[in-house]
Structures are given as C-alpha cells and as structure tokens.
N, C-alpha and C positions, 0 to 999 in steps of 0.2 A: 056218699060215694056210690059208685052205681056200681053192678056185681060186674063181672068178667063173661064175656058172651063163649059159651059153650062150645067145642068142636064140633057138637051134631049142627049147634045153632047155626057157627057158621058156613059148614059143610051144608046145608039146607039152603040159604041166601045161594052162595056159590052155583049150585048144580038149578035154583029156581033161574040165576041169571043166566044161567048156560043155556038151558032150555027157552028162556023166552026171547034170549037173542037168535039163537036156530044155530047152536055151536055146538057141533056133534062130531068133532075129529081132530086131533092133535096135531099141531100144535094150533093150542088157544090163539082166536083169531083177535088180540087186546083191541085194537083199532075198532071193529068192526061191533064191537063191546061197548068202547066208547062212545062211538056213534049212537049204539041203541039206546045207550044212557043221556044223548046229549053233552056230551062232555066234549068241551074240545084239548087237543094233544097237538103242545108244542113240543119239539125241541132245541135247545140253548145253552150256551155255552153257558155253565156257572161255575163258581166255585168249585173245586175239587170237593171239598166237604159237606154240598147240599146236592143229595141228589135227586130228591125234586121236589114239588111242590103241588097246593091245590086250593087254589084259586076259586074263593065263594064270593068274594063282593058281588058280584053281579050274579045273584041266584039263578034268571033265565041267562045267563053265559058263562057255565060251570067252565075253570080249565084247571085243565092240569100241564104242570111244564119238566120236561125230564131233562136230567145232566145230558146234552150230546157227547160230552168227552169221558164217558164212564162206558165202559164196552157193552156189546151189543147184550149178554143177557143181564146183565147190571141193570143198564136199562129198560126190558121187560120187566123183571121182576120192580121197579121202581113204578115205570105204573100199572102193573099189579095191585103193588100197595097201595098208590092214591086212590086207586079204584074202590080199594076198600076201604077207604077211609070213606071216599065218597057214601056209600051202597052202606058201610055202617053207621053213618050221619052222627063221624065223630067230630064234623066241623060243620055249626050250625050256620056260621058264616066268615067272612073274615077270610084271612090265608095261613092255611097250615104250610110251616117249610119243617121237610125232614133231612136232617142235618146227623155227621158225624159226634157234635159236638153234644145233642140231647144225651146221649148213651155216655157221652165221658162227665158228665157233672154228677158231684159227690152225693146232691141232694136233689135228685128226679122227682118231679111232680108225680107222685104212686100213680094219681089218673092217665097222665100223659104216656105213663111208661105200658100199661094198660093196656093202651088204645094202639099204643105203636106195634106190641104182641098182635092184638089181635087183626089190624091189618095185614102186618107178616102172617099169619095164619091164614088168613084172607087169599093175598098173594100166593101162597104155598096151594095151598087146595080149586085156586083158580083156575092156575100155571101146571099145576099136573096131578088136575081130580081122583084121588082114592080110589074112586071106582073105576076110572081108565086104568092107571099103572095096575091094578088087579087083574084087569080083565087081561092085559098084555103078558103078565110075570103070570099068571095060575093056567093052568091045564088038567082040566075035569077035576076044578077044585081042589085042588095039593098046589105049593112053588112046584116053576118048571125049574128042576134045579140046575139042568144044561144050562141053563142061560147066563149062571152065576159060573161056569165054569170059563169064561171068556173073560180074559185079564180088563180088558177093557167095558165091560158090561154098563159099570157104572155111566161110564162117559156117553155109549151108545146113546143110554137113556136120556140122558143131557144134551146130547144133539137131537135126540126125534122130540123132545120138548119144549127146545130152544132155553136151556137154563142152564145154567154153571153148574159144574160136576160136583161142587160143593153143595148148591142149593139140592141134588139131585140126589147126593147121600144123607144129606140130613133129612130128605124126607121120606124118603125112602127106610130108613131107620126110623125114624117119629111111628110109622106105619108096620113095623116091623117087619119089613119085608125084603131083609138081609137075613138069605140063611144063617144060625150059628152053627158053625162047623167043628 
C-alpha cells in the first residue's frame, strides 16, 4: 500500500499547476486549468449520487464529466477533485466514478478511501490556495480581525471563491484561520 501524499506534497503540485497554467487571481479559473492539462470537461445530467467522473480510456483524450444537476459550487469543487485525481495519477487508466455510495459502504477499499482524501485536499487547496486566503484575512502579519466581525464573513469568502459556505468553513478551519474568541 502506498503512503498518503503529504499537505506540503500536495500544496506543492497545486500552487506548481497554478503557476504553470498563469493562475494568479481568485477565483480559480477550473476550465482554463483543464485546458492546460488537456483535459476535456463535460457536463451531464447523472445520477443524483455520482457526481462525476474521469474518464482515462483514451489516455490522449483525458475527460472528465460533472453532475449538471448538483449546484454551481458543488460542481466546481467536483472537478476540483477529478483534477486531482487526474494531476495525482490516482487512475492509471480506466474510469474513476465518485459516487455517494463509495463513503456509505461498511468495508472501503483503505486505498480508494485514501485517494478520495487526498483529491478533496487537492480540490480544497486548488479552489482556495493557503496562501491566497492569507494573504486576503492577515494584515502586517497578525488576522484582520474586523473582517471576522461581519456576520456574514464566512459566506463573503464563499462567494469571492466560488465555493459553498461549508466548503469555505471547513477550510478555513483545517487552516486555522477562524479567530478563537
């Protein structure tokens, strides 16, 4: 079984594909990402429960296909992920589908469960880089703590990101960068 790939690790991939696609301002341009990778991005109605996929049969015709019927940041953060799966060449070939249904069985493949981490981690640090959200929340290196004084602060972040208020507290937290008050 192979180790679990590191937060520097993949904080490292992340910010080298930021840079070499020429992605230098929020919100993350996925598309333009994909392109750089050759990847091509469908969207399609599926299942409620899949939401989406990534398509290796054809090595020179990487796709990836996202739920259309899953909302709009659902959707970002969906191919987010396949991008990481892509960029972490957790699928040598073949098609990965990420489903509701891998997280509800009693007895998870430990590798698969792994892999799906660390594309969410992947996705997380894509979709709203460490070192952006710092550079936005600190001022001369301390939290701006006015900013946390805005009922709405969190969501703010969520909108200039383009990610769900959820995805945007939980990382936001992972990062500790919720004052504790």
């Amino acid at each position: 079984m192979r180790r679990s790939l590191t937060n520097n690790t993949i904080q490292t991939k992340v910010s080298e594909l930021l840079n070499h696609a020429n992605i230098t301002s929020d919100p993350v341009d996925l598309m333009k990402i994909a392109e750089f990778l050759k990847i091509q991005v469908k969207y399609h109605a599926l299942p409620d429960e899949v939401s989406g996929a990534l398509d290796l049969r054809d090595l020179s015709n990487a796709l990836i296909l996202v739920n259309s019927g899953h909302s709009a940041s659902r959707q970002r953060f969906t191919l987010a992920h396949e991008i990481g799966h892509f960029c972490l060449q957790h699928v040598a070939t073949g098609i990965h589908i990420d489903n509701k249904i891998l997280f509800r069985k009693n007895k998870t493949d430990k590798e698969d469960t792994k892999k799906e981490r660390e594309a969410n981690r992947f996705a997380a640090e894509l979709l709203m880089p460490e070192h952006w959200l710092k550079n936005y929340l600190f001022i001369n290196g301390s939290l701006n703590l006015d900013y946390w004084n805005k009922d709405d602060g969190i969501e703010l972040l969520a909108k200039k990101y383009e990610v769900s208020t959820s995805a945007m507290a939980i990382r936001l937290d992972e990062l500790k960068l919720i004052p504790r008050i």
